[in-house]
C-alpha positions as CSV (number, residue, x, y, z in Angstrom):
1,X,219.4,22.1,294.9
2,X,219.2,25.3,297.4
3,X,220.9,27.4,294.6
4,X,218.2,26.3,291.9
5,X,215.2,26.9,294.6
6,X,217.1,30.6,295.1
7,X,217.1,31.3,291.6
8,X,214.1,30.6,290.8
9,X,213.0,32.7,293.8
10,X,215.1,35.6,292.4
11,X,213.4,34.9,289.1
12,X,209.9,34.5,290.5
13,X,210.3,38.2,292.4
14,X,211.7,40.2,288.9
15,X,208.5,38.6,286.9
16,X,206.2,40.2,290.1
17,X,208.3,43.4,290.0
18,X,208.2,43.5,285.9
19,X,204.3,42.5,286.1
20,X,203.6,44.7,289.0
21,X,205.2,47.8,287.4
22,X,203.3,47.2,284.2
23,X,200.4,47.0,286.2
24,X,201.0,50.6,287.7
25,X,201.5,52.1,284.4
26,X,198.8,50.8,282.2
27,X,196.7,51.7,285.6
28,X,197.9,54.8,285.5
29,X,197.0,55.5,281.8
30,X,193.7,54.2,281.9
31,X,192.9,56.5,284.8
32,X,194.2,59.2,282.4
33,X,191.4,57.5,279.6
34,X,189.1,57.9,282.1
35,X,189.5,60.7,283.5
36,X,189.1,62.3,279.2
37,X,186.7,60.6,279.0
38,X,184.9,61.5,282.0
39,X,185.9,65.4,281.2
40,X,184.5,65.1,277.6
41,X,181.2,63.8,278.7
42,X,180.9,66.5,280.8
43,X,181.4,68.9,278.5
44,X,179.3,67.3,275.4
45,X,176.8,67.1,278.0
46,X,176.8,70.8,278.8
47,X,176.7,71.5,274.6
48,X,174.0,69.1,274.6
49,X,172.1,71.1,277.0
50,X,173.0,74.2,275.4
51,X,171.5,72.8,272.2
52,X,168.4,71.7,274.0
53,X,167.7,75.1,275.6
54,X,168.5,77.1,272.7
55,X,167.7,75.4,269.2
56,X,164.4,73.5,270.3
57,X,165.7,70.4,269.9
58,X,164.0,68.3,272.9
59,X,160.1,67.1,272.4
60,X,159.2,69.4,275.0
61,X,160.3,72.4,273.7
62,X,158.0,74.8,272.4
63,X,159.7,75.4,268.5
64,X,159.3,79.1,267.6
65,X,162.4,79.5,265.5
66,X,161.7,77.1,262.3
67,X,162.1,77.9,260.1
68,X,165.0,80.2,261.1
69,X,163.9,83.8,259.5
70,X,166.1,86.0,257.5
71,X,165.6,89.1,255.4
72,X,165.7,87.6,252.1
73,X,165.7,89.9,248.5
74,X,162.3,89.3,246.6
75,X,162.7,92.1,244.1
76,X,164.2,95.2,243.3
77,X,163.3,96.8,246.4
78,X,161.3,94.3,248.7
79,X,162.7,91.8,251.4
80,X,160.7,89.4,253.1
81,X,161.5,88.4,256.7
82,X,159.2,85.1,257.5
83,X,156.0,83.9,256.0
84,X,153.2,82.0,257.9
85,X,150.7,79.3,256.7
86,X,147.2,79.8,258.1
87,X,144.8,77.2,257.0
88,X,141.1,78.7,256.7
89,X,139.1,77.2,259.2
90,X,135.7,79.2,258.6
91,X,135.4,77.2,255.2
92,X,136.0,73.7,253.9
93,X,138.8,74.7,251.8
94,X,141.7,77.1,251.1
95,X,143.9,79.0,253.2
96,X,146.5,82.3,253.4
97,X,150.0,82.8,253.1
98,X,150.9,86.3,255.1
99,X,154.2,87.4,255.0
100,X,156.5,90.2,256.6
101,X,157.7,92.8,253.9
102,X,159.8,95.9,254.2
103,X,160.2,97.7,250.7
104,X,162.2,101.1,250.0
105,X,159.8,104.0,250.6
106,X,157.9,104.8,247.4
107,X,158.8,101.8,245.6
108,X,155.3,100.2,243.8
109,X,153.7,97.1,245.5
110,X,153.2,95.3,242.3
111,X,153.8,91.3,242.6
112,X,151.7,87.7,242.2
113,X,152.3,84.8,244.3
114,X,152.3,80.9,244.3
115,X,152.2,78.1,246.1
116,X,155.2,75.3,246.5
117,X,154.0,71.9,247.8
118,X,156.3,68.4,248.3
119,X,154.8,66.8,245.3
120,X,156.5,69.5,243.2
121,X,152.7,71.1,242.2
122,X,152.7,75.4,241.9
123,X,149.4,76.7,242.7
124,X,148.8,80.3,241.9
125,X,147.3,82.1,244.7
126,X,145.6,85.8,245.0
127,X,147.8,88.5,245.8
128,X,147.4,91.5,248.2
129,X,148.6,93.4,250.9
130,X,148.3,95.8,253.6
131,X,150.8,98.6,255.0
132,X,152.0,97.5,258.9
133,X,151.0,100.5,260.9
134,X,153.8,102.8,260.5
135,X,154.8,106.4,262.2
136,X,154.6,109.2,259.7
137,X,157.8,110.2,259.1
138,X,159.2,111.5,255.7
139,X,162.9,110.7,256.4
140,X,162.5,106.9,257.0
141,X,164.0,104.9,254.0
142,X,161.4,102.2,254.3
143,X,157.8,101.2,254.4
144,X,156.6,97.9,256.0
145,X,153.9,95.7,254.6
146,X,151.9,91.9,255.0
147,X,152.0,90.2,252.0
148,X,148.9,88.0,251.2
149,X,148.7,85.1,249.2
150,X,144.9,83.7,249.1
151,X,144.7,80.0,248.0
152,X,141.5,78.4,246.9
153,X,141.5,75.6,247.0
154,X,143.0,73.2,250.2
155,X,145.5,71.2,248.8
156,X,147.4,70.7,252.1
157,X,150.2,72.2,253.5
158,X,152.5,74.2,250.8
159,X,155.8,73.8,252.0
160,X,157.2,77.6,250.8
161,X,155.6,80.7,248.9
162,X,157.0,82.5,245.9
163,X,156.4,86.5,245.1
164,X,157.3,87.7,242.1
165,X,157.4,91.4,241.4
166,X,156.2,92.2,238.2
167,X,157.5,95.6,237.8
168,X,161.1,94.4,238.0
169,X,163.1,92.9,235.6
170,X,162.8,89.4,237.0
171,X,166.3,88.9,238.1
172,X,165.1,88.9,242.4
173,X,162.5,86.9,241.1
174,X,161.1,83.2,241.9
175,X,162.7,83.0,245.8
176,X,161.2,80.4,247.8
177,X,160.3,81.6,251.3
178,X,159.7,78.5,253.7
179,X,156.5,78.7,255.6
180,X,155.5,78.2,259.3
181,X,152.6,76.7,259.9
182,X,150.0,78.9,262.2
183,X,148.4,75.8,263.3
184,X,149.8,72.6,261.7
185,X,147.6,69.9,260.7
186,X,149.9,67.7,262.3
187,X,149.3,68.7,265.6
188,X,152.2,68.9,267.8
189,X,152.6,66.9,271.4
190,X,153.8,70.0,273.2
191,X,151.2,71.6,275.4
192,X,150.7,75.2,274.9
193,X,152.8,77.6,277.2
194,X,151.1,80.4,279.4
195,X,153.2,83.3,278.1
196,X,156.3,83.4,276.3
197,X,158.8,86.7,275.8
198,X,159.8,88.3,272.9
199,X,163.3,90.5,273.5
200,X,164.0,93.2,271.5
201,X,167.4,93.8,271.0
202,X,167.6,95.3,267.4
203,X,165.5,98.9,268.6
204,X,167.7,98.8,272.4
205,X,171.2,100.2,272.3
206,X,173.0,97.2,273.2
207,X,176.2,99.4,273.0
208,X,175.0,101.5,276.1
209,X,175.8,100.8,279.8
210,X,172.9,98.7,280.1
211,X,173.6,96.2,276.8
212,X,176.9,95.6,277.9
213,X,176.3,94.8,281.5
214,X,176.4,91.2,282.3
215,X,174.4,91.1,285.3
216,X,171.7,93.0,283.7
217,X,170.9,91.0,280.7
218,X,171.3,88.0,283.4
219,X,169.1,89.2,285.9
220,X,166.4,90.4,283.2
221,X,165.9,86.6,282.2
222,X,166.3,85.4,286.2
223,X,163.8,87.5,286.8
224,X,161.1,86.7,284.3
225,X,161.7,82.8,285.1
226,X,161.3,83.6,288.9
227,X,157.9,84.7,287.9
228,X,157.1,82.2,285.7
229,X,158.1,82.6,282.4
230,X,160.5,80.4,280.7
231,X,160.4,80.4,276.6
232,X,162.5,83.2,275.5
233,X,162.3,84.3,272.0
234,X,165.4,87.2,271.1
235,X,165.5,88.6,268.3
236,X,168.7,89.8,267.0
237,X,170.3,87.4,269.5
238,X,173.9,87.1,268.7
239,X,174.2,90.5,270.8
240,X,174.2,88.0,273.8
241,X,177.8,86.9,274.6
242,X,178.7,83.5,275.5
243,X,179.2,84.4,279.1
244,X,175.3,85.3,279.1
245,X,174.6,82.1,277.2
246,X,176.8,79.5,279.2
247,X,175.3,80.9,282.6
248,X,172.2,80.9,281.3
249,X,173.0,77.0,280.0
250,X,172.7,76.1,284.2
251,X,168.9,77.0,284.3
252,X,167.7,73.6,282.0
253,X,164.7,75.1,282.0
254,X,165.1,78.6,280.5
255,X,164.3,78.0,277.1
256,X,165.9,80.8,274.9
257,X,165.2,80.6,271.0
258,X,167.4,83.0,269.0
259,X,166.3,84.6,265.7
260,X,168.8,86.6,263.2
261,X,167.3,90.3,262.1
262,X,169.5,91.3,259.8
263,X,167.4,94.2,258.4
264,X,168.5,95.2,255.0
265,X,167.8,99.1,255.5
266,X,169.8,101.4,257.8
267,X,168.4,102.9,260.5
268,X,168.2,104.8,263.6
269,X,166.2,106.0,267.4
270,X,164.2,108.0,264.9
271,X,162.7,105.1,263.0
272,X,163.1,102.7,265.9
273,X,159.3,102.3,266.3
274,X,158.8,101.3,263.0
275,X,161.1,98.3,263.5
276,X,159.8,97.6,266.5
277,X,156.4,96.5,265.0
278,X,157.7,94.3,262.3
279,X,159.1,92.8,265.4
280,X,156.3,92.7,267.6
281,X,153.5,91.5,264.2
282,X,156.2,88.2,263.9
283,X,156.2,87.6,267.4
284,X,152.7,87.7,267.4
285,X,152.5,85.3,264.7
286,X,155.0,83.2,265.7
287,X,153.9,82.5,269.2
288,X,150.2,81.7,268.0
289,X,148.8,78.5,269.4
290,X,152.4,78.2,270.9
291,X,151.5,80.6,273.4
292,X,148.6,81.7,275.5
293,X,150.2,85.4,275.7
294,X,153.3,87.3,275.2
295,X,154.9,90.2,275.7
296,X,157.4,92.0,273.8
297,X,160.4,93.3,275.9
298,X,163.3,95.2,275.9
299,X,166.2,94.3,278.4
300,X,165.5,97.0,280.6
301,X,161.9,96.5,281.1
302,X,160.8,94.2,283.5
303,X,157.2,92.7,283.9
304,X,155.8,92.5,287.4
305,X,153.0,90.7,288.2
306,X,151.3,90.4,291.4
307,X,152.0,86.7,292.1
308,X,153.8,83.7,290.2
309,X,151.9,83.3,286.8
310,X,151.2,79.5,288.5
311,X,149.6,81.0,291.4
312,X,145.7,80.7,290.9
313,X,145.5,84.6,291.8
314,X,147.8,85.6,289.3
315,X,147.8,88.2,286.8
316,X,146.4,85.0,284.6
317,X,143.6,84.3,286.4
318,X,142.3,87.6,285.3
319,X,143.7,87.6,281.2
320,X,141.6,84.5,281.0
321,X,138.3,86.1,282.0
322,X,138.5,88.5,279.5
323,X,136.7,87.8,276.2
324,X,138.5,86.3,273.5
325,X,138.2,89.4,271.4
326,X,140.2,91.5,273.8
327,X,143.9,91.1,272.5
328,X,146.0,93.9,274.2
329,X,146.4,94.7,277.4
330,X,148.5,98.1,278.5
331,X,150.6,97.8,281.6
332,X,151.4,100.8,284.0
333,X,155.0,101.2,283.3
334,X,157.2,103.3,285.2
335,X,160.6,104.9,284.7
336,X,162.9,103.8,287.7
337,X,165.7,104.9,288.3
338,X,169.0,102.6,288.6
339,X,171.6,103.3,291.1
340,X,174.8,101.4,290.6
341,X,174.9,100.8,294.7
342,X,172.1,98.1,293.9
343,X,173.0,94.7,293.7
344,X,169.7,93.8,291.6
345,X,167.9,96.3,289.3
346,X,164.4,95.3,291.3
347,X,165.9,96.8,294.4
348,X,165.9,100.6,293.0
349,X,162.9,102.3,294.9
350,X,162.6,105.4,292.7
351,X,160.6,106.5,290.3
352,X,160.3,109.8,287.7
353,X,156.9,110.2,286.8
354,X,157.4,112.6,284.0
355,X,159.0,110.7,282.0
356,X,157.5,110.3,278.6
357,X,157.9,106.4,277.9
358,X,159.2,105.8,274.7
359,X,157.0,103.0,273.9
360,X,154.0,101.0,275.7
361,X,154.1,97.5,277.0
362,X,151.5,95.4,276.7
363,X,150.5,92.3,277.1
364,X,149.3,90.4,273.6
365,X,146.7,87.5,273.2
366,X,148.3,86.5,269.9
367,X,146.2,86.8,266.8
368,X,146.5,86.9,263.3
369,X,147.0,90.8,262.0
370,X,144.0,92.9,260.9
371,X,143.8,96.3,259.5
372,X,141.2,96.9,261.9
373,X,142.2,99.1,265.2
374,X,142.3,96.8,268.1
375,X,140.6,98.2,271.1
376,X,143.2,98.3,274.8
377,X,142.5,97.1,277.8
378,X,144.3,99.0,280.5
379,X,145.4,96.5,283.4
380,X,145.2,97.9,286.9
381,X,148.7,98.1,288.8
382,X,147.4,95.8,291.8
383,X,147.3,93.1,288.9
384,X,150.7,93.7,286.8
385,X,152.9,96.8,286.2
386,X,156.3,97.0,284.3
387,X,159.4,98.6,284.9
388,X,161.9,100.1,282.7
389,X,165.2,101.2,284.0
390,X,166.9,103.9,283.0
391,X,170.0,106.4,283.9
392,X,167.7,109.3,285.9
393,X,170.0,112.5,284.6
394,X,166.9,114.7,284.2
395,X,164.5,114.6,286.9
396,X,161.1,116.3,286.1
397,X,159.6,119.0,288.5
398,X,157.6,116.8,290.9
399,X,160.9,115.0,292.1
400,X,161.5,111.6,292.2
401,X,158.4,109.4,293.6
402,X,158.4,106.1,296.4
403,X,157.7,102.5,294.5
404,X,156.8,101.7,298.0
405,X,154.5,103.8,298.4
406,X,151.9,102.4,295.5
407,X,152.4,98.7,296.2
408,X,149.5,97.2,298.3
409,X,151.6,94.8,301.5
410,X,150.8,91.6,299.4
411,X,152.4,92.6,296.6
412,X,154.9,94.1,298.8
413,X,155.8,90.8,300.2
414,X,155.4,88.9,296.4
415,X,158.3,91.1,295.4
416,X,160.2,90.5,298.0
417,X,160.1,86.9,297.3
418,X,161.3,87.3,294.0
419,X,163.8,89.1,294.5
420,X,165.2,86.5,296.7
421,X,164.3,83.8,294.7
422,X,166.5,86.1,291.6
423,X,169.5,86.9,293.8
424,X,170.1,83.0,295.1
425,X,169.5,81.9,291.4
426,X,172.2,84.7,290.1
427,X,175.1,84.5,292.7
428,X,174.7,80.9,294.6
């Protein structure tokens, strides 16, 4: 009977080792599970954000980049880059269809237009169109317009716009262009944001020093959302690498919209300006009612203002007191001087005065484009100033000139703020 109890004993302790050793390696493999698991959440978590912050896709981001614009071919020598919806609100019916045209030089502006709604209806509209204030400059290859298309009657919402040129032979013809709406009739739940940014990089150089440094395109978007900025709208932005886009994934609440601008016509720093205000007419556009203001930007200019735009003092504070029928407001911009021994570009003190700046910077209150001259308001510096950095190899006459010396101490101290605000953000 002792043998049989052993036995069993023996039998008994090979089942426990058998069952505990099964134990330790299905244990051992769903830790493994797990631990995938746990890895790929994190990381379709990070894409998810990514998605959020750069395609609109949360309720509570501003949308500025549907429908996603592209140079499209509407004849034998016009493209169209985005069209924009603007129901008329001065009468009970009818509204305009504007849209951003760039045609060979020379070529004659000859189309008609119609309407596309849901229910399959086309309603001709009125055709016209203005030139987009251009430079004067004989060697440029192309001429930029607004194309108008004046409907009658309101219908509702069309959801595209066909041009067709009539002095082609048809074959570019009958391309639907989707529309944006100015102001929806739907309305949207998103309040309004106090001023977006429009970036520039199709007229920068992103093959310079400056477009290929990492901290510099970083510490331009730090920067702005330090003081209080955070919807970005780039244009041309694939020129931003992953790197940029994956550190810039950590801030949830930079919000950066990217928008193609593959321009059909070559060009170059002589015809730079004229690109430049397509750019700056469909940021204007595109940011109506979205935005209270913008600003168009390239990466190496830098908008200061004299507080956080949430501070009651700000820069704001003042915009807002203006009358509605002041739209631009020039910025004192100054030419400063990087040197590589700075950790951030803010921290350069110098200045060249004699400079000739290649461009203004403004701030816009964003309205719908007239062919009348808009009057500029200039802002003082002890409200907002801008900075653009560049590589000081000629220095004028007068010598290079003290930042320090034309900031008032609370501005002083604002700056200061920021810049430790940008450098915690950038290398903690």
């Amino acid at each position: 009977m002792r043998k049989y109890h052993q036995l069993l004993l023996v039998i008994i302790s090979c089942i426990s080792i058998i069952v505990l050793l099964t134990y330790k390696s299905e244990n051992s493999r769903l830790k493994d599970v797990l631990s995938a698991v746990h890895f790929f959440s994190r990381k379709d978590a990070d894409e998810l954000r990514l998605l959020n912050n750069f395609t609109a896709a949360e309720d509570d981001i501003i949308n500025f980049n549907r429908p996603l614009p592209v140079w499209q071919l509407i004849g034998d020598s016009f493209h169209a880059y985005a069209s924009y919806y603007q129901r008329n609100d001065l009468v009970p019916s009818g509204g305009e269809v504007l849209t951003l045209v760039t045609g060979k030089t020379g070529a004659a502006v000859n189309f008609r237009c119609k309407a596309h709604y849901d229910d399959g209806r086309d309603i001709q509209g009125k055709f016209r169109f203005q030139h987009l204030n251009q430079e004067d400059n004989i060697d440029v290859a192309f001429t930029n317009y607004v194309f108008y298309c004046r409907l009658k009657n309101d219908l509702g919402e069309p959801n595209s716009i066909v041009y067709t040129d009539l002095t082609g032979d048809g074959s570019n013809t009958n391309r639907k262009l989707r529309l944006r709406f100015v102001k929806s009739a739907q309305g949207s739940n998103v309040p309004q944001t106090q001023v977006a940014i429009c970036m520039d990089l199709v007229s920068f150089n992103m093959s310079s020093s400056f477009g290929k440094s990492y901290s510099k395109l970083i510490e331009f978007f730090i920067h702005h959302y330090v003081v209080g900025v955070n919807q970005f709208i780039v244009y041309n932005g694939d020129e931003l690498t992953e790197l940029i886009l994956q550190k810039l994934m950590k801030h949830k609440n930079i919000h950066l919209q990217s928008l193609p601008f593959n321009f059909p016509f070559a060009h170059n720093k002589n015809n730079t300006s004229n690109l430049r205000e397509l750019i700056k007419t469909d940021c204007l556009l595109r940011s109506m009612h979205k935005a209270k203001y913008v600003t168009l930007l390239e990466p190496n200019e830098f908008l200061f203002p004299n507080a956080k735009l949430s501070d009651d003092n700000s820069v704001l504070y003042s915009l807002n007191s203006y009358s509605t029928s002041e739209t631009i407001y020039e910025l004192q911009t100054y030419s400063v001087c990087m040197d590589g021994k700075n950790e951030l570009l803010s921290n350069n003190s110098f200045y060249d005065p004699e400079v000739v700046q290649p461009h203004k910077i403004n701030i816009f209150r964003p309205v719908v484009p007239s062919s009348s001259t808009s009057s500029t308001t200039n802002l003082a510096p002890s409200l907002a100033f801008a900075h653009r950095y560049t590589d000081c190899v000629h220095v004028g006459n007068d010598g290079l000139h003290m930042l320090q010396n034309l900031l008032r101490q609370d501005f002083m101290n604002n700056l200061i703020k920021i810049r430790k605000e940008v450098r915690e953000l950038m290398y903690n």
